[in-house]
C-alpha positions in Angstrom: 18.3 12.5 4.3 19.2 11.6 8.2 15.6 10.5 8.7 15.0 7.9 6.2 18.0 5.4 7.2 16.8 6.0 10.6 13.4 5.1 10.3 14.2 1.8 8.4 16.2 0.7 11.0 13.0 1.3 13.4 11.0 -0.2 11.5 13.4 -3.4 11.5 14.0 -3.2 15.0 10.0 -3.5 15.7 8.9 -5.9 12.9 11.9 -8.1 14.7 10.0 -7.5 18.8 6.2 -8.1 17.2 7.6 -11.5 15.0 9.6 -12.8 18.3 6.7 -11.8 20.7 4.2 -15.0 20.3 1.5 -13.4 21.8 1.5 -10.8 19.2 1.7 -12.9 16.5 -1.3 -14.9 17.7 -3.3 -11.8 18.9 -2.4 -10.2 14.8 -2.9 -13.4 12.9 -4.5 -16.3 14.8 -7.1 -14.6 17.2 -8.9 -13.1 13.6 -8.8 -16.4 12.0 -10.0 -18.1 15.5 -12.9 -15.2 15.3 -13.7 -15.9 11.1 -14.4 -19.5 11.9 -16.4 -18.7 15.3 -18.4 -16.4 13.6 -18.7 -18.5 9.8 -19.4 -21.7 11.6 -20.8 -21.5 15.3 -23.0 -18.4 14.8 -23.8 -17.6 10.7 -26.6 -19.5 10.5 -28.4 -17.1 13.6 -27.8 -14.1 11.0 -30.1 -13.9 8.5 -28.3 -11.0 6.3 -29.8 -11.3 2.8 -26.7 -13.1 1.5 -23.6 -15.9 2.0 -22.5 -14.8 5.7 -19.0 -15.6 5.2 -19.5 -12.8 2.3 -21.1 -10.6 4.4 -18.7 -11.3 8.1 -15.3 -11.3 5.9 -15.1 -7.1 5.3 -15.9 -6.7 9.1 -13.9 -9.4 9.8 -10.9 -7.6 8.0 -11.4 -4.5 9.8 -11.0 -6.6 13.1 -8.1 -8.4 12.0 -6.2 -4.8 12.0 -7.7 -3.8 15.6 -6.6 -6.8 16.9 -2.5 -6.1 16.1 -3.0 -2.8 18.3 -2.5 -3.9 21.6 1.1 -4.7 20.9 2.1 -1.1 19.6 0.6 0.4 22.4 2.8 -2.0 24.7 5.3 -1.2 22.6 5.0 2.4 22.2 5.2 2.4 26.2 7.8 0.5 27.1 10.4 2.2 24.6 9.1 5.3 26.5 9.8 4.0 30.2 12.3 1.6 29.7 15.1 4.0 29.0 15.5 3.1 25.5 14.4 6.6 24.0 17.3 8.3 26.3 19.6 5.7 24.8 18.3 7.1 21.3 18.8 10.6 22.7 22.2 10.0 22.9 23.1 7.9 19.4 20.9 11.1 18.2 18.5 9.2 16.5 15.5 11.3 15.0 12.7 11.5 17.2 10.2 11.0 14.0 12.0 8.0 13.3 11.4 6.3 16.7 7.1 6.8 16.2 7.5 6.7 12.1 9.3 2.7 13.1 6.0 2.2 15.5 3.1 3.0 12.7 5.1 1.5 9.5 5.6 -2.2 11.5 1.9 -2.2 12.8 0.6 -1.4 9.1 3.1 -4.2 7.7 1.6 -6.9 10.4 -1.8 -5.3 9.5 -0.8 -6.6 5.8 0.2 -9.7 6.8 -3.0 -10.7 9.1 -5.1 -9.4 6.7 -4.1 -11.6 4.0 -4.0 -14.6 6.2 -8.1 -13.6 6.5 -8.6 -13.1 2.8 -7.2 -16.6 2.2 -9.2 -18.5 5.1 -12.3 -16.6 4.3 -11.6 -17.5 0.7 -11.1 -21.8 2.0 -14.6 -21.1 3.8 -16.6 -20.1 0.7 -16.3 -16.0 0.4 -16.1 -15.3 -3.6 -15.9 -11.4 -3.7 -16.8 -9.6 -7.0 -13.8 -7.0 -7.1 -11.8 -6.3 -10.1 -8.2 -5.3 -10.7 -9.3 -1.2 -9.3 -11.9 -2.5 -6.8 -8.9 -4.6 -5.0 -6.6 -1.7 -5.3 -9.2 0.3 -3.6 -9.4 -2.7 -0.7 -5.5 -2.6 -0.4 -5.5 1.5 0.0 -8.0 1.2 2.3 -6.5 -1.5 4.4 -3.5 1.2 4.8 -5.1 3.7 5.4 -6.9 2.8 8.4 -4.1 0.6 9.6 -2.0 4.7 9.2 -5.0 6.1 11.5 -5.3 3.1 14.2 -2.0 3.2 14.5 -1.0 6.5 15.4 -4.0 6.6 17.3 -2.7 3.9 19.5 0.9 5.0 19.7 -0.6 8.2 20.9 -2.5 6.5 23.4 0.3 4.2 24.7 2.5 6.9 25.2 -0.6 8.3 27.4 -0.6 5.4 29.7 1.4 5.2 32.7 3.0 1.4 32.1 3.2 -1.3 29.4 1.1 -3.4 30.8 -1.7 -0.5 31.2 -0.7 0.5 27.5 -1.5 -2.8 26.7 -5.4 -2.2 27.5 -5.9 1.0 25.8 -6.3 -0.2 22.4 -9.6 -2.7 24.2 -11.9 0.2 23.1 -10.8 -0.4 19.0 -10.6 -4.0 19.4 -14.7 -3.9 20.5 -15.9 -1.1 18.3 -16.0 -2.9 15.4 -18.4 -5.3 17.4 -20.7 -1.9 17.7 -20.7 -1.4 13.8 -22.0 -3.7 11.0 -19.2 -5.7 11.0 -20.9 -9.0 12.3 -24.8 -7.8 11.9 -26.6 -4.8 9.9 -27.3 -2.1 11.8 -31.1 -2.2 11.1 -30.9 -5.4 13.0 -29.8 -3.9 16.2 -31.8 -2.4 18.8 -33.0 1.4 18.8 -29.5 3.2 20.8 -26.8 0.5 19.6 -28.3 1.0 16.2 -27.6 4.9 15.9 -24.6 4.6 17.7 -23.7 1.9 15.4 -24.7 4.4 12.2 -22.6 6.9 12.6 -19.4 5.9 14.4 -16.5 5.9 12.0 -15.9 2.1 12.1 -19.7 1.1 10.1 -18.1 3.5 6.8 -15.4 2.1 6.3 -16.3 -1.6 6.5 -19.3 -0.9 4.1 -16.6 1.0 1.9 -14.4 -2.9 2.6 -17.3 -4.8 1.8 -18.1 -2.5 -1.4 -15.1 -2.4 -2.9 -15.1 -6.6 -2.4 -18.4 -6.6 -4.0 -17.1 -4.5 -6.6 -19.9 -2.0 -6.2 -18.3 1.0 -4.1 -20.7 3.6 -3.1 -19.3 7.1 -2.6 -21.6 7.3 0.2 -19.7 5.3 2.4 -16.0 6.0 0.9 -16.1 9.6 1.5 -17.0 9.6 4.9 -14.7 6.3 5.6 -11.7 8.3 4.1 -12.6 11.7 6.4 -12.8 9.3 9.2 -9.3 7.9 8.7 -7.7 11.1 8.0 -9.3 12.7 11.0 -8.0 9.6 13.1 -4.5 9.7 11.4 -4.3 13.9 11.8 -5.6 13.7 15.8 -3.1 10.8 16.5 -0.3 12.2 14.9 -0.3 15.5 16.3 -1.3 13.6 20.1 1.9 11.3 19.7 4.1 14.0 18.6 3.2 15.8 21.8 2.7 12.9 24.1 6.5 11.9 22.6 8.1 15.6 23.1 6.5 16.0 26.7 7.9 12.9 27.9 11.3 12.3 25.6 
């Protein structure tokens, strides 16, 4: 009962830092759109991918948009850490769940936001998905679920790094993995190492499960591993920020 209240007024507390912080807005909702019409416009007509590239970019595109808002919740994550502010919870005895809980549920909600500011410029440049009413439902579970697992991944790691402005540069790795996946190219169009790694890393199943699921033809092959990939992430992070948060609280 004592942890709900708590955990909305988190939540409000770090939706109000990310929307006053300009460079998170632009690095959540700008940078991806700035990268959709690099990538539609200045180098789509390099890819030959079997189909409209602004079809086949958008999924990836999507996934990118939700690595991009990470940086800030590391940052975040941090400073509340070595600022002092966590102490100041300590003594307003403010749950401890609440404090991470306030981290993930803001990142997913700006995750919702940026994502939907793609959909609609990537829908202006041409992309005409195929999903119906349980196809989209399938997109927006998706969409949360990874945005649950990057999240507590990256609270985990900026409570791991010794500064804000270090924790700032942890989430770098996610931002460029989906770079290494089939986001912007197939993987059968890489070369022989970049290929394989690009195959199995967890980013390549889910963004075939996005682009599925816009194309309204979902294969199980892709959603089953895409969902054990997110629920590994969410399960490792979880357990790494509760500990990185008990150590150091």
């Amino acid at each position: 009962m004592r942890t709900k209240p708590h955990a909305v007024v988190m939540l409000r507390r770090n939706v109000t830092h990310i929307v006053r912080d300009p460079t998170s807005v632009f690095n959540s909702v700008v940078m991806p759109i700035v990268m959709m019409l690099m990538f539609v416009y200045v180098f789509g007509d390099a890819f030959s991918v079997g189909v409209n590239y602004v079809d086949y970019v958008t999924p990836g595109l999507l996934l990118l948009a939700i690595c991009y808002g990470l940086g800030s919740v590391a940052a975040g994550a941090n400073s509340d850490m070595s600022k002092g502010i966590i102490n100041r919870f300590k003594v307003m005895d403010v749950s401890r769940g609440a404090v991470l809980s306030g981290q993930v549920i803001a990142s997913v909600l700006i995750n919702l936001v940026s994502v939907a500011a793609m959909l609609g410029m990537a829908l202006l440049l041409g992309f005409r998905p195929s999903a119906g009413f349980l196809d989209w439902l399938g997109v927006l579970g998706m969409v949360v679920l990874v945005g649950v697992a990057l999240a507590w991944m990256t609270v985990a790691l900026g409570l791991a790094a010794k500064s804000p402005e270090s924790a700032g540069l942890v989430a770098v790795p996610l931002i460029m993995l989906p770079f290494f996946s089939s986001a912007i190219v197939p993987a059968e169009m890489m070369g022989t190492g970049v290929r394989q790694f690009a195959e199995y890393q967890p980013f390549t199943p889910i963004i075939e499960t996005l682009r599925g699921l816009l194309a309204g033809s979902p294969s199980s092959g892709d959603v089953v591993p895409a969902v054990l990939w997110c629920l590994g992430l969410a399960a490792v992070g979880y357990a790494w920020a509760r500990y990185g948060f008990t150590r150091r609280a």
